[in-house]
MARMARNU-6453 format. One record per residue (C-alpha): x, y, z; residue in one letter; residue number from 1. Coordinates in steps of 0.001 Angstrom, whole numbers, padded with zeros to 6 digits. Example, Ala and Ser with C-alpha at 12.3 -4.5 7.8 and 13.67 -1.06 7.14 Angstrom:
012300_-004500_007800_a_1;
013670_-001060_007140_s_2;
# end
This chain:
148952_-041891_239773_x_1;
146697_-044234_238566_x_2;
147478_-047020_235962_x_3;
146424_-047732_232335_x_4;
145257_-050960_231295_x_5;
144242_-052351_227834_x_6;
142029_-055150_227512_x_7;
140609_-056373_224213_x_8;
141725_-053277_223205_x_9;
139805_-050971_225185_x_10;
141520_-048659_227851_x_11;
140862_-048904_231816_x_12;
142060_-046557_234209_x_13;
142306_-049106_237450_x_14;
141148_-047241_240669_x_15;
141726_-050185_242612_x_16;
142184_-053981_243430_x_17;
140868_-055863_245538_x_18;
142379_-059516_246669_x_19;
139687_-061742_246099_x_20;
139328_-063254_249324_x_21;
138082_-060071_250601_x_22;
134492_-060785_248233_x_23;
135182_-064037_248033_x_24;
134517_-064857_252121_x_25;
134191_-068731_252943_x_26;
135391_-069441_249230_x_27;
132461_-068298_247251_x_28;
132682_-064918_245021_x_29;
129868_-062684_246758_x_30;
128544_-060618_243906_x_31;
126702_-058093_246099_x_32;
129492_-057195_247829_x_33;
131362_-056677_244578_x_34;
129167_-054549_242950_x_35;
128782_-052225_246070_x_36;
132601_-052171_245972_x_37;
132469_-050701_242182_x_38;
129714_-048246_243243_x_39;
131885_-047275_246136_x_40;
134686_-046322_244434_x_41;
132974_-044905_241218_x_42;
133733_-047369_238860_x_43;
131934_-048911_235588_x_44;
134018_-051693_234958_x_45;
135269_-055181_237235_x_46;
138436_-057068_235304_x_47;
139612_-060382_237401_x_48;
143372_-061048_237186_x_49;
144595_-064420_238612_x_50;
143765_-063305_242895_x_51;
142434_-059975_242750_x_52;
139718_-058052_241525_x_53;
140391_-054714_239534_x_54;
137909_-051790_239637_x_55;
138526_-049630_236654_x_56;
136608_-046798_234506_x_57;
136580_-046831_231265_x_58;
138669_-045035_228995_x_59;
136237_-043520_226367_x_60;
136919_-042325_222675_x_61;
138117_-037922_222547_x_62;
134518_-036874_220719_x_63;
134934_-033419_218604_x_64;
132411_-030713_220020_x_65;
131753_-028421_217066_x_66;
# end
């Protein structure tokens, strides 16, 4: 099951984390490497908590379909 996180108020279902030393290699964040991550795994959304790197979607608003 996957977990709910709020940030600023806005949901994020987290598909995954990452420790950062596995994008960070040599001590520098690599941003490419990041970002194919996210596309990877299908998410929208990157959130950095203290050593790792959360991939999340984002939890949109119900909409009513008349």
């Amino acid at each position: 099951m996957n977990n709910i996180y709020y940030h600023n108020g806005q949901p994020y279902k987290i598909l995954r984390k990452l420790k950062s030393h596995n994008v960070s290699p040599k001590g520098y964040l690599n941003m490419e490497l990041l970002k194919e991550w996210r596309d990877y795994i299908g998410a929208d959304h990157v959130l950095q908590k203290q050593d790792e790197f959360w991939l999340c979607e984002t939890i949109k608003d119900a909409e009513v379909i008349e």
